[in-house]
C-alpha positions in Angstrom: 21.9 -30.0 -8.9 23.5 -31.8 -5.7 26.5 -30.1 -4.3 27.2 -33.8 -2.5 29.8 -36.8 -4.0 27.8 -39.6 -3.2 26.1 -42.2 -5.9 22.9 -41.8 -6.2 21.1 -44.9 -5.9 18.0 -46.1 -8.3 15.4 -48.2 -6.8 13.5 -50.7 -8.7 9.6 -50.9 -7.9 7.4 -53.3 -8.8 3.2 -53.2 -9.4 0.8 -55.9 -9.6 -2.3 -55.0 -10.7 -5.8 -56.7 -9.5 -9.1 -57.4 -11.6 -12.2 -56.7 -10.7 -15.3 -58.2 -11.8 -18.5 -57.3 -11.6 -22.0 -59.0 -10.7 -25.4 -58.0 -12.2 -28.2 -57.8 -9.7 -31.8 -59.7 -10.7 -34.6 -57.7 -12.1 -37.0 -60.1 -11.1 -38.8 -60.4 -7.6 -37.2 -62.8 -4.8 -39.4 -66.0 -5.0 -41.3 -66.9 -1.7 -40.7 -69.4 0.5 -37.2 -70.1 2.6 -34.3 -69.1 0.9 -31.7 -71.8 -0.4 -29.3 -72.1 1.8 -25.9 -71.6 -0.3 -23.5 -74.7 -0.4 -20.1 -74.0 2.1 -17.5 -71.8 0.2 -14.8 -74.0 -1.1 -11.4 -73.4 0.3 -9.4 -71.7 -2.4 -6.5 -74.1 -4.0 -3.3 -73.9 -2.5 -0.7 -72.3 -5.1 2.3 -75.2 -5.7 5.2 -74.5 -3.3 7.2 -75.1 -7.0 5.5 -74.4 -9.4 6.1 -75.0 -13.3 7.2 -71.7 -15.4 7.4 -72.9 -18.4 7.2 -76.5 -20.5 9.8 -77.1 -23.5 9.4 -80.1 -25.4 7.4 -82.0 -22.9 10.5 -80.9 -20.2 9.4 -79.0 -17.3 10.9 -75.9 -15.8 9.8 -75.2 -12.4 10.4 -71.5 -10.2 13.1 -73.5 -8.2 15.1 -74.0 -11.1 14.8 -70.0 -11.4 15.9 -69.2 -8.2 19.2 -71.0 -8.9 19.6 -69.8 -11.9 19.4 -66.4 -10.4 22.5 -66.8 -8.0 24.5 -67.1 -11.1 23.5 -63.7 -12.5 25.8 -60.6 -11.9 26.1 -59.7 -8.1 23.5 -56.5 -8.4 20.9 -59.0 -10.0 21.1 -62.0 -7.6 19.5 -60.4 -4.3 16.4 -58.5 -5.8 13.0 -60.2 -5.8 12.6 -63.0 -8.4 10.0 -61.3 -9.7 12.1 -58.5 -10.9 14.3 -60.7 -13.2 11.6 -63.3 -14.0 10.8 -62.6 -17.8 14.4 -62.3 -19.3 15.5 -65.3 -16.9 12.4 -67.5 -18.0 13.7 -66.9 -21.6 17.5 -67.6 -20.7 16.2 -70.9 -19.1 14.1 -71.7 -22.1 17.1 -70.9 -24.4 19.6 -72.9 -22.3 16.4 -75.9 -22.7 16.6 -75.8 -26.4 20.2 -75.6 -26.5 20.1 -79.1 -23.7 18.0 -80.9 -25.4 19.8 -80.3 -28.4 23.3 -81.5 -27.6 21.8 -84.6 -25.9 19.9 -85.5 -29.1 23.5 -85.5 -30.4 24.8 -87.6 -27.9 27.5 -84.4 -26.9 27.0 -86.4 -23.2 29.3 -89.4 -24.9 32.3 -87.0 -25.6 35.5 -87.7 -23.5 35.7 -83.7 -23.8 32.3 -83.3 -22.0 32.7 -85.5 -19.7 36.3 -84.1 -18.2 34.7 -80.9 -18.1 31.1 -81.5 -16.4 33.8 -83.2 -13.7 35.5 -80.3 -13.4 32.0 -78.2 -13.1 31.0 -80.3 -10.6 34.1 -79.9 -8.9 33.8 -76.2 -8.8 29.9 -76.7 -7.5 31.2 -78.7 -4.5 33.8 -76.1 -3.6 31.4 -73.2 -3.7 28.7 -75.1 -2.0 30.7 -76.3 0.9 32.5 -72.4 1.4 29.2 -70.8 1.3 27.8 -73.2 4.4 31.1 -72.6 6.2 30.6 -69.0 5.7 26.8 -69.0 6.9 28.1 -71.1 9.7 30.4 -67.9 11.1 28.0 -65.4 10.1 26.4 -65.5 13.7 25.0 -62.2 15.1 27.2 -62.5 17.7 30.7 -62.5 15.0 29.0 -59.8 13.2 29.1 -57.4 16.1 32.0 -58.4 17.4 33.7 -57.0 13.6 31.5 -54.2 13.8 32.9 -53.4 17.3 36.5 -54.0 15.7 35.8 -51.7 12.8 34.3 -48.9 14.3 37.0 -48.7 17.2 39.8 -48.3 14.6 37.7 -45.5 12.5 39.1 -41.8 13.9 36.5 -39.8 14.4 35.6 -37.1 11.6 34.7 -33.4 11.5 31.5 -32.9 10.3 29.7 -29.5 9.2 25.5 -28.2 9.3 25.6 -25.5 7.3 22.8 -23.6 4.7 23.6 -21.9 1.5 21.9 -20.0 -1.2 23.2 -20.7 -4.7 22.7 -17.4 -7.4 24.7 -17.2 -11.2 26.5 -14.3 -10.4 29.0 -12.5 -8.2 27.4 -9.3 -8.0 23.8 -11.2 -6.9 25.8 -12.9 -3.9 27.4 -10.0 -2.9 24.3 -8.5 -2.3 22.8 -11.4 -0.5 25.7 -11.1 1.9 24.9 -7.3 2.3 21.3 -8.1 2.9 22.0 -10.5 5.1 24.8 -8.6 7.6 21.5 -6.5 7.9 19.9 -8.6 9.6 17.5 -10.3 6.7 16.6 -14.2 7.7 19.0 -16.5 5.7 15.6 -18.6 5.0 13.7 -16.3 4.1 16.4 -15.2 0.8 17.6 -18.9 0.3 13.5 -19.3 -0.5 13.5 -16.3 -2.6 16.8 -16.1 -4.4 18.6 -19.7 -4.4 18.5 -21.5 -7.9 19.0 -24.8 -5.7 15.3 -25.3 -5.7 15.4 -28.5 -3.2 17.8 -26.9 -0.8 15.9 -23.6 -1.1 12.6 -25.2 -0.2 14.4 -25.8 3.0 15.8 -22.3 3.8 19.1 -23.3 2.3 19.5 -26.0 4.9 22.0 -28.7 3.8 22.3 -30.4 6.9 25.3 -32.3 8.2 28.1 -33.4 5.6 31.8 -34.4 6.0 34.6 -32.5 3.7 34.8 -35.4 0.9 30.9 -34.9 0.6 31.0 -32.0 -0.9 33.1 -30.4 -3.9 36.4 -29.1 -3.2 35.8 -25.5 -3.2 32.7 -25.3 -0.8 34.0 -27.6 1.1 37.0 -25.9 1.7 35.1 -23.0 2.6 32.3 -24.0 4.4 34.9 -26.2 7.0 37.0 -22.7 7.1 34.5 -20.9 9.1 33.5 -21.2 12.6 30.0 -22.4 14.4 27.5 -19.8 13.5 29.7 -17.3 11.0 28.5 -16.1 7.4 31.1 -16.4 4.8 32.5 -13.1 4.2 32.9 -13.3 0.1 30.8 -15.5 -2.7 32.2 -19.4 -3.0 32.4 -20.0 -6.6 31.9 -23.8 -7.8 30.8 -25.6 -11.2 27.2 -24.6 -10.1 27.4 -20.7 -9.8 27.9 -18.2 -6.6 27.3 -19.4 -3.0 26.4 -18.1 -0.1 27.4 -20.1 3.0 26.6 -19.7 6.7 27.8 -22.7 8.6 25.3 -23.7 12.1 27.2 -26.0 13.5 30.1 -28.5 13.9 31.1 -31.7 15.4 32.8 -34.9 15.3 30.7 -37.3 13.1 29.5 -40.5 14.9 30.9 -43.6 13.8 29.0 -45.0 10.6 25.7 -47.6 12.0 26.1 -51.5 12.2 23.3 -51.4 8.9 25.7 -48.9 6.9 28.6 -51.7 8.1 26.6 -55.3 7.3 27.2 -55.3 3.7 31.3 -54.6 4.5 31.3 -56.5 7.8 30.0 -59.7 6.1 32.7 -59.6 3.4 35.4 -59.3 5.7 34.0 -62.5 7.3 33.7 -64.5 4.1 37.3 -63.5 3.4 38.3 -64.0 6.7 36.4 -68.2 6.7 38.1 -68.7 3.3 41.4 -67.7 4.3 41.5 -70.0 7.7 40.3 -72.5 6.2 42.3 -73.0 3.1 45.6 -72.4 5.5 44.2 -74.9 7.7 44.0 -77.4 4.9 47.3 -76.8 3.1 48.5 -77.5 6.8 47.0 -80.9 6.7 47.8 -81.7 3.3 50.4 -83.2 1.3 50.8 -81.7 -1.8 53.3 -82.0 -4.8 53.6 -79.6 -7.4 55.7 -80.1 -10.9 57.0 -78.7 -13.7 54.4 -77.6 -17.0 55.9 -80.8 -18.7 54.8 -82.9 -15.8 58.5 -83.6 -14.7 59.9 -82.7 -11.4 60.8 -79.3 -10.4 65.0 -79.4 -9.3 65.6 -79.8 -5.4 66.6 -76.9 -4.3 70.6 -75.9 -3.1 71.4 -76.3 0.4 71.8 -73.0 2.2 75.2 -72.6 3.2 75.4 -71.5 6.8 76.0 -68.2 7.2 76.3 -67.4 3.2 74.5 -64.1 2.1 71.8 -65.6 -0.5 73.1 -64.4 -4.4 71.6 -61.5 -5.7 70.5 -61.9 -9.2 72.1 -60.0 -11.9 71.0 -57.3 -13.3 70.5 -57.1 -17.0 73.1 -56.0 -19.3 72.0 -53.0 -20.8 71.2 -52.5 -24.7 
């Protein structure tokens, strides 16, 4: 049960598991005499910097072609380790092998068709390649901060609560919880006893700071209704059951940190690059644009000095 608003996020672990092997010591006595002198370890093999993942049809698929592969995935798949993806891509690259060598064994490479559209793809590969390097090239550390400065100066500061609770099914339970504790009972010591929120419970009923949109609507309303140190005076009913809330504290949140920002901070950026630099280069440009039909669109009328531009009429109605 979370009281809280926010998406809860999975993370993704992975294990690699080591052998062992065992050695079986000699029965037999040690023979006299010096004993051999063992031969210098050898140095073990270097792994291959890119190694080959798979062979199909004599054609080799190496880890690099993996990692590229990857970037094309959906965004949530192309920043976690390789090895989380590598199975089902291997296979995808294997498939898309098959399906290759396939099409060029039917000479699909000599179709007019094919070849307007591998133009086109590589079109689309030069654009992304050469926005992605002027994006990295404004992505300094000292850009990044700078929007960070920007965004946090222009976020107004928000109220924040610490308050503890103690969560029971019914009215009449929280009502008496309230009773006990106007007589002076420890809030911790019955939010250990008699919450049903087990995890806040644990912690005397502690819920620590939170901001009104973290919580739902009705204890937030009434947790941010009372004043530094006050006990609510009647149960809060929610979805989950009966609460009892004392609020500890309250104070102006501090702005969100430059981590929390990165992800949103280096977006802005990308858009920012993109937008420059396509403006930039419409400036420099000469372009002509026609009609579907390839013709040319109709110049357009001379603006009459001081004429009021037509409006245009409205549809008759059925």
């Amino acid at each position: 049960m979370s009281l809280r608003l926010r998406p809860v996020r999975v993370a993704v672990a992975l294990c690699a598991v080591a052998g062992m092997a065992g050695v079986a010591a000699a029965q037999q006595p040690a023979p006299k005499g010096p004993a051999p002198v063992s031969p210098p370890a050898a140095k073990p093999a270097e792994a291959p910097k890119d190694p080959v993942v798979a062979v199909v049809n004599g054609q080799q698929i190496h880890l690099s072609d993996l990692e590229i592969a990857q970037q094309s995935l959906p965004q949530q798949y192309r920043n976690v380790p390789l090895a989380a993806v590598f199975p089902a891509l291997l296979d995808r690259m294997v498939d898309s092998k098959l399906v290759e060598q396939d099409g060029r064994k039917n000479k699909v490479t000599d179709d007019p068709a094919y070849k307007k559209r591998l133009a086109f793809v590589e079109d689309q590969v030069v654009q992304d390649f050469w926005l992605q390097k002027q994006i990295a090239e404004k992505l300094t550390p000292e850009r990044m901060k700078q929007a960070y400065d920007e965004k946090v100066k222009n976020m107004p500061a928000e109220d924040e609560v610490h308050a503890r609770h103690i969560l029971v099914a019914t009215e009449p339970e929280a009502k008496a919880i309230i009773a006990e504790l106007k007589k002076g009972t420890p809030f911790d010591k019955l939010a250990k006893e008699k919450s049903t929120d087990k995890a806040s419970g644990a912690e005397g009923g502690d819920l620590g700071w939170f901001k009104k949109t973290d919580m739902v609507k009705e204890f937030a309303d009434a947790a941010f209704a009372l004043k530094k140190g006050a006990l609510a005076e009647t149960p809060v009913k929610t979805q989950f059951g009966y609460h009892v809330i004392k609020v500890e504290d309250r104070r102006k949140a501090p702005p969100p940190s430059f981590d929390e920002l990165a992800d949103q901070i280096r977006q802005d950026v990308a858009r920012e690059t993109v937008t420059a630099m396509l403006n930039q280069l419409r400036a420099d440009a000469k372009i002509e644009k026609f009609n579907i039909d390839g013709s040319p669109p109709a110049p357009a009328a001379p603006a009459t000095p001081g004429a009021t531009p037509a409006k245009p009429e409205a549809p008759a109605k059925k």
